[in-house]
FIKETOR-100094 format. One record per atom (N, C-alpha, C): residue in three letters; z, x, y. Coordinates in steps of 0.001 Angstrom, whole numbers, plus 500000, padded with zeros to 6 digits. Atoms other than C-alpha are relative to their C-alpha. Layout:
N
ALAZXY/...
This chain:
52
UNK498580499736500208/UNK672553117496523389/UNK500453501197500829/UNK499737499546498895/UNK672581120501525182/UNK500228499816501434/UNK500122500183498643/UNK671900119280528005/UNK501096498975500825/UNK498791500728499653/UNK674919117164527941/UNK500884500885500634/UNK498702499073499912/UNK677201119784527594/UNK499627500787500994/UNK500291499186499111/UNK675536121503530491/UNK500997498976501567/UNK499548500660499097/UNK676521118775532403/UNK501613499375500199/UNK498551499558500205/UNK680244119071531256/UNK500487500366500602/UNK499257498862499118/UNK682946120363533436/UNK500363501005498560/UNK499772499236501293/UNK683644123679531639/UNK501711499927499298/UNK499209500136500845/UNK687109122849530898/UNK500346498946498782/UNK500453500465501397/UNK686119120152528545/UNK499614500150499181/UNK500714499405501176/UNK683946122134526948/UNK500992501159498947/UNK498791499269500393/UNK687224124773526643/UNK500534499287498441/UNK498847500783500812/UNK689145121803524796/UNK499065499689498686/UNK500970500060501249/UNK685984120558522423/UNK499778501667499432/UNK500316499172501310/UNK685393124037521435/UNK501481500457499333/UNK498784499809499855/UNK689419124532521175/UNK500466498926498127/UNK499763500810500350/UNK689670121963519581/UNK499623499643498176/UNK500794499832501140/UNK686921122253516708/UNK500767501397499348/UNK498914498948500153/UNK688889126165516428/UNK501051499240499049/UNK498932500514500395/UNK691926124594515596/UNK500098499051498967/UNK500574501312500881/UNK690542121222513355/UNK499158500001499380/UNK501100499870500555/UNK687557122703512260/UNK499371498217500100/UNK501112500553500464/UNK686122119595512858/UNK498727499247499959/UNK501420499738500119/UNK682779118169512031/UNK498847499851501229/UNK501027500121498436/UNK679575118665514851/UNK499903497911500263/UNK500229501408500064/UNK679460115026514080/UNK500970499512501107/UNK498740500752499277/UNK683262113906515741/UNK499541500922501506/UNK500404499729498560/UNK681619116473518399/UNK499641499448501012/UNK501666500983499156/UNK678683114868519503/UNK500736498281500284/UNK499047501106499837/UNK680952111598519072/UNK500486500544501481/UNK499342499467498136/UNK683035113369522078/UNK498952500110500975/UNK501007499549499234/UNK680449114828523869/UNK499483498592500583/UNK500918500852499327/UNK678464111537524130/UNK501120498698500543/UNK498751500906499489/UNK681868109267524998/UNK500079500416501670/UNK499361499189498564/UNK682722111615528065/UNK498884499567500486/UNK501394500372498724/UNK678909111331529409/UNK499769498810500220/UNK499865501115499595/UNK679005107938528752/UNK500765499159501745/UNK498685500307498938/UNK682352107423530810/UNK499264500968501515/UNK500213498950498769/UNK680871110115533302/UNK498575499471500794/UNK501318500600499562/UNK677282107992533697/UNK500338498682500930/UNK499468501887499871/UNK679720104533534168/UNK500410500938501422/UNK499286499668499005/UNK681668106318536582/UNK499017500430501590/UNK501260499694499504/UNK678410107507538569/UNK499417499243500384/UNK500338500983499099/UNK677089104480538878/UNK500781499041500758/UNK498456500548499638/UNK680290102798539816/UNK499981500381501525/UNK499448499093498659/UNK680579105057542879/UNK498396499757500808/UNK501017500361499562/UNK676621104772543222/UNK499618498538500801/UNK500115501681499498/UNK677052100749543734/UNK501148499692501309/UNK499248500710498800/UNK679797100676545959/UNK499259500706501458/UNK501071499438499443/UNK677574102597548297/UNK499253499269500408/
């Protein structure tokens, strides 16, 4: 899990911790985020990898 968020641009990480601030809420709907974006950010990666 860290190692997601390493791989985060840091202004996403701004808005998730912003975000939790503001909503308090749970690490759970986090990690939900967290692993959506890397998802979308793995698709997008290979996407660009295949047209290549």
């Amino acid at each position: 899990m860290y190692y997601s968020i390493v791989l985060l641009p840091a202004p996403v990480i701004s808005l998730i911790m912003l975000s939790l601030i503001i909503r308090k809420a749970s690490w759970r709907w986090t990690f939900y985020i967290i692993f959506l974006l890397e998802a979308l950010h793995t698709y997008d990666t290979l996407q660009k990898d295949l047209e290549d």
